[in-house]
C-alpha positions as CSV (number, residue, x, y, z in Angstrom):
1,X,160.4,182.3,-2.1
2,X,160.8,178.6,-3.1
3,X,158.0,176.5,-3.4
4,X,158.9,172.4,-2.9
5,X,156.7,169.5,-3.5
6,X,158.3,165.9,-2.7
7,X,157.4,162.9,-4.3
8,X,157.8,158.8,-4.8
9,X,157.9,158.0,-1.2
10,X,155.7,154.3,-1.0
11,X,155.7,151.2,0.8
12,X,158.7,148.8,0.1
13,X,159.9,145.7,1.7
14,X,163.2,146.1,3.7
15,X,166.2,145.5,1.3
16,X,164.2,147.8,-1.6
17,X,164.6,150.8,-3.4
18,X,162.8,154.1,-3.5
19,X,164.1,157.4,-5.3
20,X,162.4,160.2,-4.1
21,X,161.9,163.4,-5.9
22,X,161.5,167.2,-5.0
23,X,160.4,169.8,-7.6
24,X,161.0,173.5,-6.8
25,X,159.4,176.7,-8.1
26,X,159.3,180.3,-7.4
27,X,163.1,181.3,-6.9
28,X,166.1,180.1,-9.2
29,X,166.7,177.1,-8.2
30,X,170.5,176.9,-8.6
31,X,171.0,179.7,-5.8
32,X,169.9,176.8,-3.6
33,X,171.8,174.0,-1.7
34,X,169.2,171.2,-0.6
35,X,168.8,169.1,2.1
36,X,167.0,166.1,2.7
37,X,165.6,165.1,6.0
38,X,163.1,162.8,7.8
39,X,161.1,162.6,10.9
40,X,159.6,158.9,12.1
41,X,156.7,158.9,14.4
42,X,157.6,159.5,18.2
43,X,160.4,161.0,17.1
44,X,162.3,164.9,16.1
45,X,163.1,165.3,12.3
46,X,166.6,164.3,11.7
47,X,169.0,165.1,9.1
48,X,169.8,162.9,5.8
49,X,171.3,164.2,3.4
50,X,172.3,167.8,1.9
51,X,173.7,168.4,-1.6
52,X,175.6,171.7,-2.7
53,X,174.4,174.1,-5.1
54,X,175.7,172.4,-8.5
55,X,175.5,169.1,-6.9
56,X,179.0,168.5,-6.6
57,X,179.1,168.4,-2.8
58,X,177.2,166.0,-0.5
59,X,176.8,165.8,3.0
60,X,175.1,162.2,4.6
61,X,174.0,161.0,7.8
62,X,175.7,158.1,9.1
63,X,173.1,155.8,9.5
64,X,172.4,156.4,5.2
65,X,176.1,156.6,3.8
66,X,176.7,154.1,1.5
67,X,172.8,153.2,1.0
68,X,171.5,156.7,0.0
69,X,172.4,159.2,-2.6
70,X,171.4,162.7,-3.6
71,X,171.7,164.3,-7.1
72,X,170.1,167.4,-8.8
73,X,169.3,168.6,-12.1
74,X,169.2,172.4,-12.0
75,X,167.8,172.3,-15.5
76,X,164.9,170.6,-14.5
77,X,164.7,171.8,-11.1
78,X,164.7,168.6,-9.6
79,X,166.8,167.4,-6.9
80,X,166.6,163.2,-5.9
81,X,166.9,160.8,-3.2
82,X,168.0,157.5,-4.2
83,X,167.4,155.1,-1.4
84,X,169.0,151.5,-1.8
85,X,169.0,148.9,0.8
86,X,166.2,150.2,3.0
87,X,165.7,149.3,6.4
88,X,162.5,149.0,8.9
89,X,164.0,152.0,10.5
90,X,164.0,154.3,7.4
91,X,160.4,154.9,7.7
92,X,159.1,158.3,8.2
93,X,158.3,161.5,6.2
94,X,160.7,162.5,4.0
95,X,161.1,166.5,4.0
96,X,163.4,168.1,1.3
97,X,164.5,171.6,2.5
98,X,165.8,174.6,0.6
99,X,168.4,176.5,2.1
100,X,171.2,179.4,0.9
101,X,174.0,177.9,2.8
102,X,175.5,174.7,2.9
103,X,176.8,172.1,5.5
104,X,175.8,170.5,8.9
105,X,174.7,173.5,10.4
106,X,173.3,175.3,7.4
107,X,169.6,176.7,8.3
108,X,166.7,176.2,6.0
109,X,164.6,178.3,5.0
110,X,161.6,176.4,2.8
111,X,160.3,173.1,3.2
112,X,158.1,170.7,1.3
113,X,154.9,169.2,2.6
114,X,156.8,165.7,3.6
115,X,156.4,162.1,1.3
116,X,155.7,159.1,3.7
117,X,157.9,156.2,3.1
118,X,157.2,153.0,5.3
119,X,159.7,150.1,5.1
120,X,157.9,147.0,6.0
121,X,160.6,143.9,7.7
């Protein structure tokens, strides 16, 4: 069992940063590649990022590359989304996801409670 609380989602003005933060508990936290993903209102939650177990692999949605960027510290059990350049249609809640695969089509098997993050134009 992993347990994942997000964090650091906010308001921010389009062209702003936000990092946001996932802490895990319960199972070692290492055995886990984590994904990142997001689900605006009106809409189905949509996938935005995934990072490998030792954070050496990373995986990004088009509409993020080159804006967002995931990193983990396994020591701390703490796995990050930096989020640079936001746009109006980045807002949503923000879901990070534990999973014991890795890839596009990896299934997850925990989830976090979601962090809203509302870009204002």
């Amino acid at each position: 069992q992993v347990q994942l609380v997000e964090s650091g989602g906010g308001l921010v003005q389009a062209g702003g940063s936000l990092r946001l933060s996932c802490a895990a508990s319960g199972s070692t936290f290492s055995n886990y590649a984590m994904g990142w993903f997001r689900q605006a209102p009106g809409k189905e939650r949509e996938f935005v990022a995934a990072i490998s177990w030792s954070g050496r692999r990373t995986l990004y949605a088009d509409s993020v590359k080159g804006r967002f960027t995931s990193s983990r510290d396994n020591a701390k059990n703490l796995v990050y989304l930096q989020m640079n350049s936001l746009k109006p249609e980045d807002t949503g809640v923000y879901y990070c996801a534990a999973t014991l695969d890795y890839g596009l089509t990896a299934v997850y098997d925990y989830w976090g409670q979601g962090t809203q993050v509302t870009v204002s134009s």
